[in-house]
Every structure is written in C-alpha cells, then in structure tokens.
C-alpha positions as CSV (number, residue, x, y, z in Angstrom):
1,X,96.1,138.5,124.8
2,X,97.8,135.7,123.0
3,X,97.1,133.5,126.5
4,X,93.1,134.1,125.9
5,X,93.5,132.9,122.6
6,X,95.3,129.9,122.9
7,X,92.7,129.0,125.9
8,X,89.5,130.0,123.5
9,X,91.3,126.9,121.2
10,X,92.5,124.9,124.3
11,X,95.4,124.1,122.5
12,X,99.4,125.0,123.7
13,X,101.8,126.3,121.5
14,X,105.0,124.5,122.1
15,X,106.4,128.2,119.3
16,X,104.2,131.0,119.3
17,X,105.7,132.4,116.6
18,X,103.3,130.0,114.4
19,X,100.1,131.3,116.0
20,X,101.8,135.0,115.9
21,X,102.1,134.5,112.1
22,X,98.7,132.8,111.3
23,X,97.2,135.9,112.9
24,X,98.9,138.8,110.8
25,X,97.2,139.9,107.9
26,X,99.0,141.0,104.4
27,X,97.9,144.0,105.2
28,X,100.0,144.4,108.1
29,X,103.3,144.3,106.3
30,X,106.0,141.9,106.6
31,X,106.1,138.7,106.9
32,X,101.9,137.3,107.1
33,X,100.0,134.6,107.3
34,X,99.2,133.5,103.4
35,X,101.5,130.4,103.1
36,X,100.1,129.7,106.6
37,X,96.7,129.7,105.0
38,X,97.3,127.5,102.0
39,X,98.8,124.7,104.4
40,X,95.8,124.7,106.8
41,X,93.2,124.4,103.8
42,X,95.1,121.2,102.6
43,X,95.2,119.9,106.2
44,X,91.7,120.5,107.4
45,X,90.5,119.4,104.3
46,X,91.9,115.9,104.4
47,X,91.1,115.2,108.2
48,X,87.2,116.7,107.8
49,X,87.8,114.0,104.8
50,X,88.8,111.4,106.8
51,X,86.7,111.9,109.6
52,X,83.6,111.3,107.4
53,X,85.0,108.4,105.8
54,X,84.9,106.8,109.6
55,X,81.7,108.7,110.3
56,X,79.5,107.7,107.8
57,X,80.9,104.4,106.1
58,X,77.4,103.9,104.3
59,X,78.0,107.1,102.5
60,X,78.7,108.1,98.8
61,X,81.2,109.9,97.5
62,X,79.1,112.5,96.1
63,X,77.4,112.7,99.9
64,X,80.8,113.0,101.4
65,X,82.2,115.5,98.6
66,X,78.7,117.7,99.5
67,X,79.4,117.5,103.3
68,X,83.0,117.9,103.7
69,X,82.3,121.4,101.1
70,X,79.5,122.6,103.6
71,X,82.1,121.8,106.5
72,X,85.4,123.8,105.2
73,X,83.8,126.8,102.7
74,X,85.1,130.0,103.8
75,X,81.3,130.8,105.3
76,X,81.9,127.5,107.3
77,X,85.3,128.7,108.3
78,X,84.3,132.2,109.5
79,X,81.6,130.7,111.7
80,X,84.2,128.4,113.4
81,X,86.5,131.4,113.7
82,X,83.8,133.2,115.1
83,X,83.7,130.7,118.0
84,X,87.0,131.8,118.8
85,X,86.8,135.5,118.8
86,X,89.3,135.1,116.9
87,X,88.3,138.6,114.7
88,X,89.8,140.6,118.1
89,X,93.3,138.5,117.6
90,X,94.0,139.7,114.0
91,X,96.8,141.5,113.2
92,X,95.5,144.0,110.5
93,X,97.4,147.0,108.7
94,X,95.3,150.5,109.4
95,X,93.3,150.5,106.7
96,X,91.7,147.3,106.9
97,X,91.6,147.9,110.6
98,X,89.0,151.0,109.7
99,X,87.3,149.5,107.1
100,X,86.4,146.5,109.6
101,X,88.8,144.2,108.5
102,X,88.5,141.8,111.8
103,X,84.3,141.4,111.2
104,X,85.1,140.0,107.2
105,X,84.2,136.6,106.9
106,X,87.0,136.3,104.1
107,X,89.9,137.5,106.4
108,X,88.4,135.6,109.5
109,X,87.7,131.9,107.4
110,X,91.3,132.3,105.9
111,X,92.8,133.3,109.3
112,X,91.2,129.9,110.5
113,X,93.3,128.1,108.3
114,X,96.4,129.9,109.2
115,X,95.9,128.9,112.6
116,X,95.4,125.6,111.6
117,X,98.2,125.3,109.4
118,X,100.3,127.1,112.5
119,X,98.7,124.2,114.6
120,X,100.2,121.5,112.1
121,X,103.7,123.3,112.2
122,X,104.1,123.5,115.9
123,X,102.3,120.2,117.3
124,X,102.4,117.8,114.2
125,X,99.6,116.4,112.1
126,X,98.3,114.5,114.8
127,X,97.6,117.4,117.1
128,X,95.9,119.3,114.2
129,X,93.4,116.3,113.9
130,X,92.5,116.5,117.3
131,X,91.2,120.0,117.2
132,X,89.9,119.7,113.6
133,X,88.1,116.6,115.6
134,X,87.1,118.3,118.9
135,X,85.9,121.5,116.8
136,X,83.8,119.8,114.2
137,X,82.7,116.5,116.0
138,X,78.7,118.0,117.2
139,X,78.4,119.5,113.3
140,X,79.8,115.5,111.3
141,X,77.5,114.1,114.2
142,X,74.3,116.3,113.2
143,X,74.8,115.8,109.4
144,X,72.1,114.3,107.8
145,X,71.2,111.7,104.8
146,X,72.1,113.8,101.3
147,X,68.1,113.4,100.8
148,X,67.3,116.0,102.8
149,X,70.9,117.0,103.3
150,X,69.8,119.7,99.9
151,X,70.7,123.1,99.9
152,X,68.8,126.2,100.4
153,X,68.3,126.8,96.5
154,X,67.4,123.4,96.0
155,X,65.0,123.5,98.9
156,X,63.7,126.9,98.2
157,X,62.8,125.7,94.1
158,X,60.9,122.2,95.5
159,X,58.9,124.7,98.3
160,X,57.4,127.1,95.5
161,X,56.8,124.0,92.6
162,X,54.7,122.5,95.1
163,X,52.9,125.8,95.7
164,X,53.1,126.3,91.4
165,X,54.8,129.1,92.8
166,X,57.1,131.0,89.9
167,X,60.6,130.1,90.4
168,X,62.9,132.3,92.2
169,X,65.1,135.3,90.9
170,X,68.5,136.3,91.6
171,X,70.0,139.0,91.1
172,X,74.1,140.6,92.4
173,X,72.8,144.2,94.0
174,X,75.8,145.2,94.9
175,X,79.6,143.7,95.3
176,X,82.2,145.4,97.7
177,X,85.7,144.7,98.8
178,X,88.8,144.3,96.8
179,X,88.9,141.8,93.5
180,X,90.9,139.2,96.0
181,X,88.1,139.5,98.9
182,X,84.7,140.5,97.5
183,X,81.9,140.5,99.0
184,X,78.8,139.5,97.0
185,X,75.2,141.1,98.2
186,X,72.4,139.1,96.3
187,X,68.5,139.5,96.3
188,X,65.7,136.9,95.7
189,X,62.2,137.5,94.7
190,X,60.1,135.9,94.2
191,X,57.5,137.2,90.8
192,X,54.0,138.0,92.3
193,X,55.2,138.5,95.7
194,X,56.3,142.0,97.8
195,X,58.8,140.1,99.9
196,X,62.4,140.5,99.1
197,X,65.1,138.7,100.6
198,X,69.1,139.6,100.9
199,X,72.3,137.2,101.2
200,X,75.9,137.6,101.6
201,X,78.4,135.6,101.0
202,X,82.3,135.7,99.6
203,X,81.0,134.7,96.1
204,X,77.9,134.6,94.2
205,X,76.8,131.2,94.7
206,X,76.8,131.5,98.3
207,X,75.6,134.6,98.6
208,X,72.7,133.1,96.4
209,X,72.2,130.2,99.1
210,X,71.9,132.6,101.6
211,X,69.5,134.8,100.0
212,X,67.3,131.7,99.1
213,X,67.6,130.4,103.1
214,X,66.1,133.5,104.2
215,X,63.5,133.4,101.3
216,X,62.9,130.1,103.0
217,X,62.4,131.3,106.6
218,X,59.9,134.4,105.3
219,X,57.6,131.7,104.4
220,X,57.9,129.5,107.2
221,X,56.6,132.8,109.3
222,X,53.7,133.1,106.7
C-alpha cells in the first residue's frame, strides 16, 4: 500500500519511516505527524515563494503574497492531496475513522504538508523543490495578472453593482468539527432573489469565497 503511494507521488523514500509518520494522524496515538506538518508549511511555502519570484519577475509583492496564499491555503492543500488519494493512506484513530476523518479537507491539506516535510527529511531540500515544482508547475503557469487574478467575493460584489444589484449577504449556518478543525458552512443571498447558495471551507472567509463562487456560477446559468 505504501508502494502505490509513493508511485501516486513518483518520489522514493530512501526511510519510510518519514512518509509512515507524515501519514498518522493524532488521533491514532503515539507518535504522529504534527511536527511533520509544521516543517512542510515552512518548506512549501518558501519554494511556491521562490518559484514565483522566477515565474513572474514583473510581479508585485502584493501579486505574489495573493498567489503564493491561493497556492498553499489548506483548501489548496486538500486538492493537491486529493490528487494523490492520499485520504485512503491516512492513519486515523477509530473515531475519526467513523466520523470520515480521511474525506476532511483539514486532515488531508495538513497531511500534505507532513508528507512534504517527510519529503524534506528523507531526500533534502532539493528533492522537496522538485516535487513542490513538478506538482504545482501547470497551476504558477495558469496564474493570471492580479487584475483579474480577484477573488470570488470581489468578483461576485463588481457582477451585482453593475446589475445595481443589492450587495451580497453572508451568513455562518452551521459550524462542525472540533475547535482545532472546524468546518465552517456559509450561505449567500442575494436580497430580492430566491436563489441561495452554500460554501465550505476550514474557516469563514473561505467558506465565504466559496459560497460567493457558486453565487457566481448560478448566474452565469441564468
């Protein structure tokens, strides 16, 4: 099982025992994957860092500080992990395992920097920046200019003023998971209007951004 894994990331551990550890979850017991986790946010931070510096050498700081976020949130994470399967891999203890533990974008996004971090451990920092580099190379190509590099709120606010549209409203309907892993649900309407749109996200803000992209996409289909 560990075989698949390590051919899903096409990269060989020279000590398994750092991809073993990235993969067990607190919950498990023992010894898990936290410090792991702290490591690989520091690492993939600085090379997504670096490799827009190179990318994009026309660029401001305040574009690269907005495109290296959207590249390493924990949403961003958890759709790289996702990639990998890597929710089957996890190591959970039995409660998260029945509460769907290995589906949670917080555990998957901060079990993809554990393996990262194991990645830095085993092969150096030179090995980590070539997977950080093969994984994220078609999203820093696709990026585009920070004016119409704006996020969904942003977006969603311009589309209804130039329809003198009310602006949207927010509101938290419902918030599960532990304090240290919530998960925030969040509606947007839209006064005036029947449609209702939901987001989900691992804090408010995003869950609001998600909310307001699929606000978006209800009116495309109008």
């Amino acid at each position: 099982m560990i075989e698949e894994l390590t051919n899903k990331l096409n990269y060989t551990f020279q000590d398994l025992k750092f991809l073993k550890l990235a993969l067990t979850h607190r919950s498990k017991g023992g010894d898990h994957n936290e410090r792991l986790e702290f490591l690989g946010d520091a690492v993939v931070n600085f090379i997504i860092a670096e490799l827009l510096f190179h990318h994009y050498p026309n660029a401001t700081e305040g574009e690269l500080s907005r495109w290296r976020a959207s590249l390493v949130n924990r949403d961003a994470l958890a759709e790289l992990a996702k990639t990998f399967d890597l929710g089957r891999f996890i190591l959970l203890g039995p409660g998260e395992l029945r509460s769907g533990g290995n589906k949670r974008e917080s555990i998957l996004s901060c079990t993809m920097e554990a393996v990262i971090g194991g990645i830095y451990l085993d092969g150096g920092f030179n090995a980590a920046r070539e997977k950080i580099t093969e994984w994220y190379e078609s999203l820093i190509e696709s990026l585009a200019p920070a004016a119409s590099h704006k996020d969904p709120k942003t977006l969603l606010q311009e589309y209804l003023q130039r329809r003198r549209l009310p602006l949207p409203l927010y509101k938290v309907d419902h918030i599960k998971g532990e304090a240290h892993q919530q998960e925030f649900i969040v509606s947007c309407t839209v006064e005036g209007m029947e449609t209702k749109t939901l987001g989900e996200g691992t804090s408010r803000r995003r869950a609001e951004q998600k909310a307001a992209q699929n606000m978006l996409d209800r009116f495309k289909k109008l």
